[in-house]
C-alpha positions in Angstrom: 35.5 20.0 -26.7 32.3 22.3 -27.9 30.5 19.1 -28.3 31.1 18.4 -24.7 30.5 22.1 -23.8 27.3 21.8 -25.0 26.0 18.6 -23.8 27.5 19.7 -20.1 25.2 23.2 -20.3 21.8 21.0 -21.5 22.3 18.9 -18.5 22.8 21.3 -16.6 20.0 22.9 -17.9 17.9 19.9 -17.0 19.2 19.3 -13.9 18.0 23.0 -12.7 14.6 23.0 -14.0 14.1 19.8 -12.5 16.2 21.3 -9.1 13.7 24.6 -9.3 10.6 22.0 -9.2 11.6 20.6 -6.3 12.4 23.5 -4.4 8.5 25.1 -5.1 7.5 21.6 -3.9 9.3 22.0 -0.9 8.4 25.7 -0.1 4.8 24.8 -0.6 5.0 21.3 1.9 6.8 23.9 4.3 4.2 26.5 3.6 1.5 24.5 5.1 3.6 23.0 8.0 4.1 26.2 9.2 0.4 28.1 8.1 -2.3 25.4 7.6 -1.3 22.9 10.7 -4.5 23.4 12.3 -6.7 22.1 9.5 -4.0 19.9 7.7 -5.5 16.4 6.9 -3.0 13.1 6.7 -4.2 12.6 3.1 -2.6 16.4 1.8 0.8 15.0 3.8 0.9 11.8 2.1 -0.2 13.6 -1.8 2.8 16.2 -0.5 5.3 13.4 0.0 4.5 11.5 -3.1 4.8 14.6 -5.0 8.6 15.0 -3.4 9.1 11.7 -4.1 8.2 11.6 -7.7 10.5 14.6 -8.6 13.5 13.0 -7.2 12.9 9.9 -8.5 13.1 11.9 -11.7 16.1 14.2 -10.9 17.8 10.6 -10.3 16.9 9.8 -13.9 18.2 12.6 -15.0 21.7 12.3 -13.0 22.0 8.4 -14.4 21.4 9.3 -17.7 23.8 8.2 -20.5 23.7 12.1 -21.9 24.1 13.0 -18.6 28.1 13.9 -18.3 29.5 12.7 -14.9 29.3 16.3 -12.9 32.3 14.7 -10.2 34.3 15.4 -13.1 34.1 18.8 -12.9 35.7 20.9 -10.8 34.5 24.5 -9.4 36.9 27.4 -9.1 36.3 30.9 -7.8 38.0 33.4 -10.1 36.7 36.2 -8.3 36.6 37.1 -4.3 34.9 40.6 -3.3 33.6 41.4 -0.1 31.4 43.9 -2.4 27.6 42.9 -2.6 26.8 41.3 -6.3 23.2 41.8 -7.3 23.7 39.2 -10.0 24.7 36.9 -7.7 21.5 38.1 -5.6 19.3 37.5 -8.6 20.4 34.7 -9.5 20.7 33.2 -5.7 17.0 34.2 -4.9 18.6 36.6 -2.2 20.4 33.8 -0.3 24.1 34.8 -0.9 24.9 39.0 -1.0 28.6 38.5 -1.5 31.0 35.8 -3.0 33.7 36.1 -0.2 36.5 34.2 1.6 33.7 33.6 4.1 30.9 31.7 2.0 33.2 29.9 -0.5 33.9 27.0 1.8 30.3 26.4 2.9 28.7 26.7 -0.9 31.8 24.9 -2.8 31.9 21.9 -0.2 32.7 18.8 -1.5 32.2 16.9 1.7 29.7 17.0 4.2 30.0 19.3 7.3 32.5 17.4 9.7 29.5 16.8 12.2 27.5 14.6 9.5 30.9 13.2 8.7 31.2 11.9 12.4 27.8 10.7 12.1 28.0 9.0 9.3 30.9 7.2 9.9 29.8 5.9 13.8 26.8 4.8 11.6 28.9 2.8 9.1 31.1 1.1 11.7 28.2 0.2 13.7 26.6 -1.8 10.9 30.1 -3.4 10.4 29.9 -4.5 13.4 26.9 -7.0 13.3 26.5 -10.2 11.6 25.3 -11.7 9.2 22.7 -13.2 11.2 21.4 -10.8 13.1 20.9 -8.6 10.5 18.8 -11.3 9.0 16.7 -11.2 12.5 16.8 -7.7 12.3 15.5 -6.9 8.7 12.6 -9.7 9.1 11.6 -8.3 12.7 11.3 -4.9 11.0 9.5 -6.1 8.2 6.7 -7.9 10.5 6.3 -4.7 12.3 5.5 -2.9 9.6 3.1 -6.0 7.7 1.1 -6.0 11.3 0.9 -2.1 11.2 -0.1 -2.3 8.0 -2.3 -5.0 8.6 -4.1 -2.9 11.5 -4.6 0.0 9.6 -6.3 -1.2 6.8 -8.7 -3.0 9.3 -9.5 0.2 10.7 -10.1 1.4 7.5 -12.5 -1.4 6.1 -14.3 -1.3 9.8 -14.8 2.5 9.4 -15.9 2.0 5.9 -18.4 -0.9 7.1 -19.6 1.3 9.8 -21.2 3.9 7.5 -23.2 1.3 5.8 -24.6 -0.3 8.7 -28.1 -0.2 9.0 -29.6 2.1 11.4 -30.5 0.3 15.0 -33.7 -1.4 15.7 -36.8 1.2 16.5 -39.1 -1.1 17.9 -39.6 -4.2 20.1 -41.1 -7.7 18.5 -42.3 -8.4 22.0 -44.8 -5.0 21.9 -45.7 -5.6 18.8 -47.0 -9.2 19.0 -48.6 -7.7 22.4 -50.4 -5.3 20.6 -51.5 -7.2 17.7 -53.1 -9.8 19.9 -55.0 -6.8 21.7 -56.7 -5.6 19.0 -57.6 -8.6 17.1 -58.7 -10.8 19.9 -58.7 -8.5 22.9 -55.7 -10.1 24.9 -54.7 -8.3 27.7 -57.7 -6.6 27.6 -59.8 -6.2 31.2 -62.9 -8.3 29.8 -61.2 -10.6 27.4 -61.8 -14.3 28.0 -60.0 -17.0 25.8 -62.0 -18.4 22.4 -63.8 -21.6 23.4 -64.7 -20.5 26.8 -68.0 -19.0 28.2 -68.5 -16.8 31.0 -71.2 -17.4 33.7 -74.9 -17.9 32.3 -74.2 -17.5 28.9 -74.4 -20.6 26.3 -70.9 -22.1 24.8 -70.2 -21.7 21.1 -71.8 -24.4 19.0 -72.6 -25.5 15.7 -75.9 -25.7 14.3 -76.7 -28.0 12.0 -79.9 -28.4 10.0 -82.1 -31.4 9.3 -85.6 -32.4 8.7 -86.8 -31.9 11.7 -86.0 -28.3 12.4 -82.9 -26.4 13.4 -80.9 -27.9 16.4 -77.8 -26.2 18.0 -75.4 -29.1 19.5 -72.9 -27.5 21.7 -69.7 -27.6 21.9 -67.0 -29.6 24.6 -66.3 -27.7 27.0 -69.6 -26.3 27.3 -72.0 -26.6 30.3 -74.3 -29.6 29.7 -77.1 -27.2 31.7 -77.5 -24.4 29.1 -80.5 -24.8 27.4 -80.2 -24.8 23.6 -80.2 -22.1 21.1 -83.5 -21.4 19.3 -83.8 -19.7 16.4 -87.0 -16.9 16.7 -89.2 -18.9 14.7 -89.0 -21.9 17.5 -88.8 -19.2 20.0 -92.5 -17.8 19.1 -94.2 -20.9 18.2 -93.4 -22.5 21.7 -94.7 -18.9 23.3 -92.1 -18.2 25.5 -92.7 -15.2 28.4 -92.5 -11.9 26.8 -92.2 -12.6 23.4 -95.3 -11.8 21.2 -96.7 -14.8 19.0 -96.3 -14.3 15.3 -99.0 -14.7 12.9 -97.0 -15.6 10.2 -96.7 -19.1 9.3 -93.1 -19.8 8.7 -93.6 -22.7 6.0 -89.9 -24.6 5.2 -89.7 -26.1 1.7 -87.4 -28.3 1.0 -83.9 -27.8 -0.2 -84.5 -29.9 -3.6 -87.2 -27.2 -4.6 -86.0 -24.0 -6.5 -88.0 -20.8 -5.4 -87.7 -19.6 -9.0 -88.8 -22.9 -10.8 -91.4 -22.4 -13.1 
């Protein structure tokens, strides 16, 4: 009988430091509830509620324990009834219950819930009796694809809001522009004056290609050129042949040829 008197005060022991965690738990979840509403954040809930859950999941343990005798067992009797306040009973109630009377015993030493939960729980119970097999069945997967397709939908919002910070900023400039502006500078498109390559404007010889041979420099133009343009002369040509208002030179311009080296000793 020790043996058992002491194994039922270490359990219950246990079962109150484990009771006592819980209870801060809670007064701290209903702390901020109450206090820090305005600037609670969804991710302090959810750590809250996993903290709950984890210290039930353990007073559970606790309860199913082999060591654990079955408390059902025992029964609770009052041996004393005062209407006289009991600061022990304050102490050790946290301020709760003031007196151990006729009044309180029935609500702290029920063994059944309060006959409205009762009702409840019992219109509950016949209710599920009532449907079938079958439609359970319909029932239990319905709920279950409601919850995959919620689920489903919130982690896409996450992923697209986590995608969304990484996106690369938005385009600052247009190709179009820059192509235009390109082609303004290095060939002068767009430009009041500019005139395509390959084209000549009036009085003004065509782009050709000079070639050189024995007999002098000649300049062949180009198609597309006008056949009417005289040809290109280099200034040599154009002093020996004395053209209007160009001085003749005195030096004479003497052409080697291209097998000789100028620096051949």
């Amino acid at each position: 009988w020790q043996r058992e008197e002491k194994q039922l005060e270490a359990s219950l022991d246990a079962l109150l430091s484990q009771v006592a965690d819980l209870k801060n738990s809670l007064g701290s979840f209903i702390y901020k509830l109450e206090n820090e509403y305005d600037r609670l954040t969804w991710p302090s809930v959810l750590d809250s509620f996993a903290l709950l859950s984890g210290q039930l999941n353990t007073l559970n343990k606790v309860l199913k324990h082999e060591k654990t005798p079955l408390f059902r067992n025992q029964v609770i009797i009052p041996l004393v009834l005062s209407p006289d306040r009991d600061e022990d009973l304050m102490r050790q109630t946290e301020g709760r219950v003031p007196v151990f009377s006729h009044e309180v015993v029935p609500d702290h030493l029920r063994t059944k819930p309060d006959p409205e939960v009762e009702e409840q729980e019992k219109q509950l119970t016949t209710d599920a009796a009532r449907i079938g097999a079958d439609a359970a069945q319909k029932q239990i997967q319905s709920l279950n694809k409601m919850c995959s397709n919620l689920l489903e939908k919130i982690s896409k919002e996450e992923r697209e809001s986590e995608s969304g910070g990484l996106r690369p900023n938005k385009q600052t400039f247009n190709p179009a522009d820059t192509n235009a502006l390109v082609a303004a500078v290095a060939f002068g498109k767009g430009l009041s004056n500019w005139r395509p390559s390959g084209s000549s404007g009036p009085g003004q010889p065509g782009a050709g290609t000079i070639l050189a041979g024995a007999s002098g420099l000649q300049q062949v133009q180009m198609a597309g050129a006008p056949s009417q343009q005289q040809p290109m002369l280099s200034g040599v040509q154009m002093a020996q042949a004395g053209q209007p208002g160009k001085m003749p030179s005195g030096i004479k311009t003497n052409i080697k040829s291209a097998s000789m080296h100028p620096y051949q000793r």
